[in-house]
C-alpha positions as CSV (number, residue, x, y, z in Angstrom):
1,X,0.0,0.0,0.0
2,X,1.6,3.2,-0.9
3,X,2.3,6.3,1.8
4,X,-0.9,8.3,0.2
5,X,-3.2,5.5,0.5
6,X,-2.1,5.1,4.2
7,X,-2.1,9.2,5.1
8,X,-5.8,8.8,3.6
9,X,-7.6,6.5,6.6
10,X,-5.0,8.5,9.2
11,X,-6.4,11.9,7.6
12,X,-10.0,11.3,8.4
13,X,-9.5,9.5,11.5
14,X,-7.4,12.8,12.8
15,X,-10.5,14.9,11.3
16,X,-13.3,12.8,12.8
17,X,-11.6,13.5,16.5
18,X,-10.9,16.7,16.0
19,X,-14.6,16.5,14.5
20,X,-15.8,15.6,18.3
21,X,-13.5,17.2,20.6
22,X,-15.1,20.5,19.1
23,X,-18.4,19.6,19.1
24,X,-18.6,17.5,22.3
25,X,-16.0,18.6,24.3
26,X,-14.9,22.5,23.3
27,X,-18.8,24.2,22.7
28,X,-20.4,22.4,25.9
29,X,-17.3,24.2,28.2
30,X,-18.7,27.8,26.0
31,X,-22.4,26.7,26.5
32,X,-21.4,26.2,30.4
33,X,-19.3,28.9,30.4
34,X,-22.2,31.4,29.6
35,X,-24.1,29.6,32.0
36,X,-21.9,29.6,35.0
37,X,-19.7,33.0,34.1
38,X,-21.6,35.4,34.3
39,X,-23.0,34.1,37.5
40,X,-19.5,33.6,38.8
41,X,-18.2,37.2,38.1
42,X,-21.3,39.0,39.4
43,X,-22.8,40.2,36.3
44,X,-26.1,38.1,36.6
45,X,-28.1,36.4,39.0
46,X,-28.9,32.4,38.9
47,X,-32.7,33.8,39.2
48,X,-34.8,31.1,41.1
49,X,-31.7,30.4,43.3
50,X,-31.1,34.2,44.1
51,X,-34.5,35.2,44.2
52,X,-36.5,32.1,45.3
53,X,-34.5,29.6,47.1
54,X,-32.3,31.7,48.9
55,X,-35.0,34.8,49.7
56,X,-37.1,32.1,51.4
57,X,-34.5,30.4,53.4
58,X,-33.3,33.5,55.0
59,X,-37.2,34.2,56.0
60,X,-37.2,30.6,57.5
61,X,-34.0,31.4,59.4
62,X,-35.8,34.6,60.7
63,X,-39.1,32.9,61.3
64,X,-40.7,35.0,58.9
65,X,-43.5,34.4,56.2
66,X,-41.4,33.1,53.2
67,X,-44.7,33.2,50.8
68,X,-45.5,36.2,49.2
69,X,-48.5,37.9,51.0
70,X,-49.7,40.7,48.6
71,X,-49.8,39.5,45.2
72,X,-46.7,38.2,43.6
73,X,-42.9,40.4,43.6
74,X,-41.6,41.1,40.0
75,X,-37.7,42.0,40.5
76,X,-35.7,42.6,37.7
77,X,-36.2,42.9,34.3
78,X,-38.6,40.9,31.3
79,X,-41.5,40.7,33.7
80,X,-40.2,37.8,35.7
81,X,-42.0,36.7,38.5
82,X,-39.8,34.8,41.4
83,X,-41.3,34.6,43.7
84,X,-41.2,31.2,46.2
85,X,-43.9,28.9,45.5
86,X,-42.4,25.4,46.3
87,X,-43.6,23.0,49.1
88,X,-41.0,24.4,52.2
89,X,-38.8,21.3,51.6
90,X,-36.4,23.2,49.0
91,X,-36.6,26.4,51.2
92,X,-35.4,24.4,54.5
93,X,-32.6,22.4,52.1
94,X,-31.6,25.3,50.9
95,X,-30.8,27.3,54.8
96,X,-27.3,25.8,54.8
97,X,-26.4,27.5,51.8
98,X,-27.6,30.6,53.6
99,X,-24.5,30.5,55.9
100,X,-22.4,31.8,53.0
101,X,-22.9,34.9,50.9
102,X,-25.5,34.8,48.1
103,X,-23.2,35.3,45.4
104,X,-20.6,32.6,46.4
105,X,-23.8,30.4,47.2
106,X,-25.4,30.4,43.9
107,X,-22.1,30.1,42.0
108,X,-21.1,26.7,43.9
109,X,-24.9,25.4,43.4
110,X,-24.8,26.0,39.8
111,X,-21.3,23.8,40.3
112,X,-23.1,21.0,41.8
113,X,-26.2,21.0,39.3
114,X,-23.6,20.8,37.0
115,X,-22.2,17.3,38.9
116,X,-25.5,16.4,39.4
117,X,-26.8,16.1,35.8
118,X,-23.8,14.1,34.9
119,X,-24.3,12.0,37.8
120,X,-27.8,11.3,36.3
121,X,-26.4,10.4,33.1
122,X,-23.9,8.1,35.0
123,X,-26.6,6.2,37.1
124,X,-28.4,5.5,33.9
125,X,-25.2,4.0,32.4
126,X,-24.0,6.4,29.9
127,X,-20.5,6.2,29.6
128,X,-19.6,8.2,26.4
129,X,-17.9,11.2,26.6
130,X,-19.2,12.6,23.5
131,X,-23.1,12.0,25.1
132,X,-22.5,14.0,28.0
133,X,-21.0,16.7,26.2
134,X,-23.6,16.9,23.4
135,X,-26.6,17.0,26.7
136,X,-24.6,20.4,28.2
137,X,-25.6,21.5,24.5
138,X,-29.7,21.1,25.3
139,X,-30.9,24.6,26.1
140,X,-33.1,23.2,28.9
141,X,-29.9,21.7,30.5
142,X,-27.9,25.4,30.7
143,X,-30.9,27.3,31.5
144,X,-31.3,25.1,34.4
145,X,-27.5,25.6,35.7
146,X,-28.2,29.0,34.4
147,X,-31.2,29.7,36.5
148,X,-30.0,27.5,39.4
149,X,-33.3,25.6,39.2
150,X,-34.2,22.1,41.2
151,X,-35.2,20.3,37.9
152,X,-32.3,18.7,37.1
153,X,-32.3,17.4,41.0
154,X,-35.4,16.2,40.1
155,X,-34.3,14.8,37.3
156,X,-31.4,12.9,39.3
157,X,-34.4,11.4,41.3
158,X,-36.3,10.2,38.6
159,X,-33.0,8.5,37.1
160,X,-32.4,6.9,40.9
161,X,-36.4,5.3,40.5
162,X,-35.3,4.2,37.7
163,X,-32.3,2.8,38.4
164,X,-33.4,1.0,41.8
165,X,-36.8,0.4,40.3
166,X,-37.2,-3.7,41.8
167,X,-36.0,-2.1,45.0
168,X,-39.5,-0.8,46.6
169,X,-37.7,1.6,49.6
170,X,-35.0,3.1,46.9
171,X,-37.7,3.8,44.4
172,X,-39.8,4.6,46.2
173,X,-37.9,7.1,48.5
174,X,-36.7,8.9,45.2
175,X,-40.4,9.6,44.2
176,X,-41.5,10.1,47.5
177,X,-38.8,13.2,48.4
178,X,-39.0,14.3,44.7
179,X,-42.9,15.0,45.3
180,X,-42.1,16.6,48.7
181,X,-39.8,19.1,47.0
182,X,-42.1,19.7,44.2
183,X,-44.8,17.8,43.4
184,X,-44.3,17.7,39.7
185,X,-43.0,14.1,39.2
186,X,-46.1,12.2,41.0
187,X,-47.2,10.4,37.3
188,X,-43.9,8.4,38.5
189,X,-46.3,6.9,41.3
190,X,-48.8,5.7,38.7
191,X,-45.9,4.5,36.5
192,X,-45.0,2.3,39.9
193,X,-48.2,1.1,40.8
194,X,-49.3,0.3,37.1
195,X,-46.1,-2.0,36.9
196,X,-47.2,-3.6,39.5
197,X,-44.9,-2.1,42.0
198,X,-47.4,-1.5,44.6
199,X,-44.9,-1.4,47.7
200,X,-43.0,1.0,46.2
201,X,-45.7,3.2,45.1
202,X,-46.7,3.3,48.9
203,X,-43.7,4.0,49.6
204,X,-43.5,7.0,47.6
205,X,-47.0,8.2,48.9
206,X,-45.9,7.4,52.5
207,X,-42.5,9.2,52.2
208,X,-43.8,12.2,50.0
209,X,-46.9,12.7,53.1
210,X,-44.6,12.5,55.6
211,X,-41.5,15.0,53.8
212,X,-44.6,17.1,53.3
213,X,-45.9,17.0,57.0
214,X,-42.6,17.7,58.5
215,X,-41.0,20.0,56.7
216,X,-44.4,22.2,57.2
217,X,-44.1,21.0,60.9
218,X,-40.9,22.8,60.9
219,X,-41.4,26.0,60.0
220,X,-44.4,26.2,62.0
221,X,-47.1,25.4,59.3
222,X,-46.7,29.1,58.3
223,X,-48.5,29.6,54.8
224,X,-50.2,26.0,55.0
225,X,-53.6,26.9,54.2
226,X,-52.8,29.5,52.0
227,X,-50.5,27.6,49.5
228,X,-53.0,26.1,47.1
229,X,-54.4,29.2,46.5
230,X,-51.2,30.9,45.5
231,X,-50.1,27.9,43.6
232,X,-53.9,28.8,41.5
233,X,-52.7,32.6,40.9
234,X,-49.3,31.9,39.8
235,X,-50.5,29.4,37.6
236,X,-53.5,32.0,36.1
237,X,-51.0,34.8,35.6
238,X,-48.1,32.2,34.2
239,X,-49.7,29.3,32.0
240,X,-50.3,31.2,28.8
241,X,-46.5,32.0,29.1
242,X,-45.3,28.2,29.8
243,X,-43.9,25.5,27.1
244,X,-47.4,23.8,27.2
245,X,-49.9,22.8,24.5
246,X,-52.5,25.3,26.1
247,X,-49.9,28.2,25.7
248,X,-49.3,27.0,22.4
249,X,-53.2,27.1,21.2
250,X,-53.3,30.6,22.5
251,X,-50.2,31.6,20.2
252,X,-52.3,30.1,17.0
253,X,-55.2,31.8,18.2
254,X,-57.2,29.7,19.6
255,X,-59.9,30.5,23.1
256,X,-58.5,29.9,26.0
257,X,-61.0,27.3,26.8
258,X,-60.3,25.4,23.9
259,X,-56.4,25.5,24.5
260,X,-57.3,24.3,28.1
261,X,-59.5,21.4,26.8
262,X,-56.7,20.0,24.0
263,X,-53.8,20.5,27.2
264,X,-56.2,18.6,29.4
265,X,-57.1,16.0,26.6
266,X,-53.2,15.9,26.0
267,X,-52.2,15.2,29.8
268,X,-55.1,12.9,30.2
269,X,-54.0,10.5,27.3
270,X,-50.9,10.9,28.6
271,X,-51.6,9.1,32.4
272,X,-53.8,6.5,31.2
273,X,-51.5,5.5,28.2
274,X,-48.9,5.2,31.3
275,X,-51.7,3.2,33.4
276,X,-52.4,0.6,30.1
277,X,-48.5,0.5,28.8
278,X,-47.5,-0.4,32.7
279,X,-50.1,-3.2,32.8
280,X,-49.1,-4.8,29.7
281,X,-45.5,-5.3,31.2
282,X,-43.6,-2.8,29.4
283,X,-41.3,-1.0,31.9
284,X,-39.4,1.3,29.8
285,X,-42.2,2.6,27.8
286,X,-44.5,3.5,30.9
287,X,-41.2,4.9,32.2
288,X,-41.2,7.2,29.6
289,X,-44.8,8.2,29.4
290,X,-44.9,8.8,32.8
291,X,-41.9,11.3,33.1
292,X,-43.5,12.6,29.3
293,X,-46.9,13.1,31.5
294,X,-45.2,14.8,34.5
295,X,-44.2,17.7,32.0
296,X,-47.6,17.9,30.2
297,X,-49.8,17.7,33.2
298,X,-48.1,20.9,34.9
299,X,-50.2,24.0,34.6
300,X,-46.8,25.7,34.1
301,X,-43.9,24.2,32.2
302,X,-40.5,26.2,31.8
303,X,-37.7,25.7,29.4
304,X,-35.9,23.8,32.0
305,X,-38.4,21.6,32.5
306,X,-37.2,20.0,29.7
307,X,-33.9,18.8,30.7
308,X,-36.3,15.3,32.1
309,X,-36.3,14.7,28.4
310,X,-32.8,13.5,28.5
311,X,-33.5,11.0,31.0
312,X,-35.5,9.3,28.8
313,X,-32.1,9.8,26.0
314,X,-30.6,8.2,28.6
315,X,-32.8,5.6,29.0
316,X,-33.4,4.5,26.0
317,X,-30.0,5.3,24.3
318,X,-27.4,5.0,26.6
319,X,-24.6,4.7,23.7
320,X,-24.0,7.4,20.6
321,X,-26.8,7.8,18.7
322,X,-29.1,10.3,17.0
323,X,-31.6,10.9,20.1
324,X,-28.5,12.6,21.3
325,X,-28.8,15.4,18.8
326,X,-32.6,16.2,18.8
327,X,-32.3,19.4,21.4
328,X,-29.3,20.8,19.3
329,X,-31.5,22.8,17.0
330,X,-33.2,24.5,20.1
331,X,-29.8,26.5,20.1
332,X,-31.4,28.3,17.0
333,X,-35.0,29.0,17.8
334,X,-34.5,29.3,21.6
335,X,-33.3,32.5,22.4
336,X,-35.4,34.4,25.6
337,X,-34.7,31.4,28.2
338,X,-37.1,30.3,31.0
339,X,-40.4,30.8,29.4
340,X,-41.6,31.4,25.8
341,X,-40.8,34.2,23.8
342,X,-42.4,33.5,20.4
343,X,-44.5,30.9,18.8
344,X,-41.8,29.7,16.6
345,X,-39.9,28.7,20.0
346,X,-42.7,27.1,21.9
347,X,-43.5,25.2,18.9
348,X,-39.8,24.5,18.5
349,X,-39.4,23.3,22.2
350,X,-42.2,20.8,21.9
351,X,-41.6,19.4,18.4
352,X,-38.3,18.6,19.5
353,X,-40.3,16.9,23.0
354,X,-42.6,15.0,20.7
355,X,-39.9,13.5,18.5
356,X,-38.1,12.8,21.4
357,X,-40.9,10.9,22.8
358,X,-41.8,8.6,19.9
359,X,-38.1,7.7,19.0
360,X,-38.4,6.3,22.9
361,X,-41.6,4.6,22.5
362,X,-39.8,2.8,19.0
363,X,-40.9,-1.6,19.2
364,X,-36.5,-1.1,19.2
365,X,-35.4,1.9,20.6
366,X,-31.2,3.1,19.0
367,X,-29.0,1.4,20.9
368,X,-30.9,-0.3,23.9
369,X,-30.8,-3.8,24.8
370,X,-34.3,-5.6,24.1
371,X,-34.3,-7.4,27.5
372,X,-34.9,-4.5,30.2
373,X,-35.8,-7.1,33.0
374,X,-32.4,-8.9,32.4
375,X,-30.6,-5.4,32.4
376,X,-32.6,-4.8,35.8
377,X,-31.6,-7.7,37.5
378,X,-27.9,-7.5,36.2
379,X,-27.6,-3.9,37.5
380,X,-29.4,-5.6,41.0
381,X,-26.7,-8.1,41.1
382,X,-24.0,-6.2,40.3
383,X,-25.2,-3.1,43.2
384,X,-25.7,-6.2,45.9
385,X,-22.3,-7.4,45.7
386,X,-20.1,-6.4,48.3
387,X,-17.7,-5.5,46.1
């Protein structure tokens, strides 16, 4: 074989890694970068951090009312509204981080959103470097970090039900606290007790009660019988601007009451495909329509909410593949960040959900053994051993 015919194969190796670093290694450090640095050097605030998680633990601290009592606070700019509107749970986690300036604070959380996304993509057995690079490049992934939002903790506790789903306590305990903290992921209860799970759906009902009971026991039940009312304002001033299908049917003109009915038709199907898919035996796909349902049947859905999408990448494709790519073009239609700006973006944000969805739901998913039970009980085996 001569020199040239040999430099030829060498060539396009060299370009093919080059090829990857940039795209997988060099443009998620940028995308974090602008996520992180302006945080970091003081220019910007991580919002619901600063503004929400923070502002409410100092009032705990103090003893004070850590709900808002006249209407909801708009600081800043772009008509934001961050105000606190969480269960206490996050507001009590979050007191430590009190201890330290606000600044420094929601710099190192952003840090350890950052470690715990790609601790979710660990637990679910991704191992490629290029995947965990090409997920930093999903806008709902930096405008978590960005924001300093919960959802990718959330997300983290979804991947652990998952993960430790023929272990009733373990699941179990992951839905149960994730509920406490925000009650957004419950369809995971109904994805547990349709797979005939039962124990560890009570567990997640027991353990989310009791979260929820104490951690309003400790701060002295302050705003108790108040919060589902303010939960119902926030979501009438917010859900026309949300990633949801109601939000969306307002954009193309339709009435609000038929938006509401399509959204409700939507996140109906949604539960009930979970309930029928679970009975039929089919783990992965209930999986995935329940954590598809947990985004649909929220009242109010930001961008970040969207970063749960890549748990079902995970899932599904835990090697190199195309679902890896879907949220890429988001970098060219999403520009505002938390909620939506434009109807090209919302419809942008959930055509790339949708697609998302059915490659998961594939007879053969990309890349995913066709055995999930034997997967399972490997992973059971190999997490029992003493080793």
């Amino acid at each position: 074989m001569s020199t040239a015919a040999q430099a030829a194969p060498r060539g396009r190796v060299i370009v093919s890694r080059v090829f990857w670093v940039l795209l997988c290694g060099v443009l998620p450090l940028v995308a974090l970068y602008y996520a992180i640095g302006p945080v970091a050097l003081g220019d910007r605030q991580a919002a619901d951090f600063h503004f929400n998680y923070y502002y409410a633990a100092e009032a705990i601290r103090a003893g004070e009312t850590f709900y808002p009592t006249g209407g909801f606070v708009v600081r800043g700019t772009d008509d934001l509204i961050i105000d606190y509107v969480y269960p206490p749970l996050v507001g009590i986690a979050t007191v430590p981080w009190t201890l330290m300036p606000v600044g420094l604070a929601e710099s190192l959380f952003q840090v350890l959103l950052v470690a715990a996304f790609l601790v979710t993509l660990a637990v679910l057995g991704v191992r490629d470097w290029r995947c965990w690079g090409l997920a930093f490049l999903w806008p709902p992934v930096t405008d978590a970090v960005s924001t300093g939002n919960v959802t990718i903790l959330l997300g983290l506790a979804a991947a652990l039900a998952w993960r430790f789903r023929n272990r009733s306590l373990a699941s179990g305990a992951s839905v149960g606290v994730s509920i406490a903290a925000k009650i957004f992921l419950w369809p995971l209860t109904i994805w547990l007790a349709a797979t005939r799970r039962v124990t560890a759906a009570a567990w997640s009902v027991g353990i989310a009660v009791a979260a929820l009971l104490v951690s309003w026991a400790a701060v002295g039940f302050r705003g108790f019988t108040e919060y589902p009312d303010l939960a119902r304002r926030l979501s009438e001033r917010m859900d026309e601007r949300g990633y949801t299908l109601y939000a969306l049917g307002l954009d193309f003109g339709l009435s609000p009451g038929l938006s509401r009915a399509l959204w409700l038709a939507l996140a109906s199907a949604l539960v009930i495909a979970t309930v029928v898919v679970g009975r039929r035996g089919d783990d992965r796909r209930a999986y995935v329509l329940a954590l598809t349902a947990a985004i649909a049947v929220s009242p109010i859905v930001w961008l970040h909410y969207f970063s749960l999408l890549l748990v079902i990448v995970a899932v599904v494709q835990p090697r190199m593949g195309p679902m890896w790519f879907i949220g890429l073009p988001l970098q060219i239609f999403v520009s505002t960040g938390v909620y939506n700006g434009s109807t090209i973006q919302t419809t942008a944000v959930l055509v790339a959900a949708a697609v998302t969805v059915a490659l998961a739901l594939r007879p053969v998913s990309f890349g995913r053994r066709s055995d999930d039970r034997q997967f399972a009980g490997r992973a059971t085996t190999v997490i029992s051993s003493p080793r």
